[in-house]
C-alpha positions as CSV (number, residue, x, y, z in Angstrom):
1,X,95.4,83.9,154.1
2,X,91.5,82.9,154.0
3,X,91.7,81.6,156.9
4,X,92.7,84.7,158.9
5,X,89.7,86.3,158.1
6,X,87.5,83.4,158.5
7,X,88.8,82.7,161.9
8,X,88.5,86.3,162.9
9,X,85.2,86.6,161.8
10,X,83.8,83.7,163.5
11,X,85.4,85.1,167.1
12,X,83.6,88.3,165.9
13,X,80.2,86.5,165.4
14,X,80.6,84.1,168.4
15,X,81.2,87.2,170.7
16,X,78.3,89.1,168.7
17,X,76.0,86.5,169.4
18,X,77.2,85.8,173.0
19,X,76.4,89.7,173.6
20,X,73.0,90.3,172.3
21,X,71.8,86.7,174.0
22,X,72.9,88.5,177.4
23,X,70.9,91.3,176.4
24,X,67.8,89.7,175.3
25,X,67.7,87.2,177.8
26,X,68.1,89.8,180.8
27,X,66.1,92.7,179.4
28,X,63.6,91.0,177.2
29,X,62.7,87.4,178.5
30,X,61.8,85.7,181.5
31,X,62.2,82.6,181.1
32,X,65.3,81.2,179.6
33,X,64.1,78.2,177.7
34,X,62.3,80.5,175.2
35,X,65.7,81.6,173.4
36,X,67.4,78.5,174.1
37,X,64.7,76.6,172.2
38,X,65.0,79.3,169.1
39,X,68.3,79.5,168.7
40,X,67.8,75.6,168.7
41,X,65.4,75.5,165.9
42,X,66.8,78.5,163.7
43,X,70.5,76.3,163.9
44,X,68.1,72.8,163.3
45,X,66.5,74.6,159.9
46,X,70.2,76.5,159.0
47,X,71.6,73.2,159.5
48,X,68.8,71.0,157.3
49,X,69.2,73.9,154.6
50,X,72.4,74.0,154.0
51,X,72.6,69.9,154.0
52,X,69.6,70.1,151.6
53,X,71.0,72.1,149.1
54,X,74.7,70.3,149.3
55,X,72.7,67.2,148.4
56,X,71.2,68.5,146.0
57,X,73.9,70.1,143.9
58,X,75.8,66.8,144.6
59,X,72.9,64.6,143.0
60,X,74.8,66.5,139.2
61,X,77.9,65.4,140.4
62,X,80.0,64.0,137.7
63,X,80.8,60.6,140.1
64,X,82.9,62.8,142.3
């Protein structure tokens, strides 16, 4: 049943984010590369994060 809410949630959040990049790109920014590039780079360093600490906790791994 996890995976109810984890799909409903991530509908939620796609629609969330598809909303307020509508908004900021039509009330707040000119020029659309801006906020294509930083959602780039904030997903690049979520991405290299969350990879960096997998690795890390996998380096104590008992061989599995």
């Amino acid at each position: 049943m996890t995976w109810i809410v984890l799909s409903l949630s991530a509908a939620f959040l796609w629609s969330w984010v598809n909303v307020v990049d509508k908004n900021v790109v039509s009330k707040l920014v000119k020029d659309v590369y801006f906020p294509l590039t930083m959602w780039g780079v904030l997903g690049l360093i979520g991405s290299v994060l969350v990879l960096a600490f997998h690795f890390r906790r996998c380096i104590y791994c008992s061989g599995a």
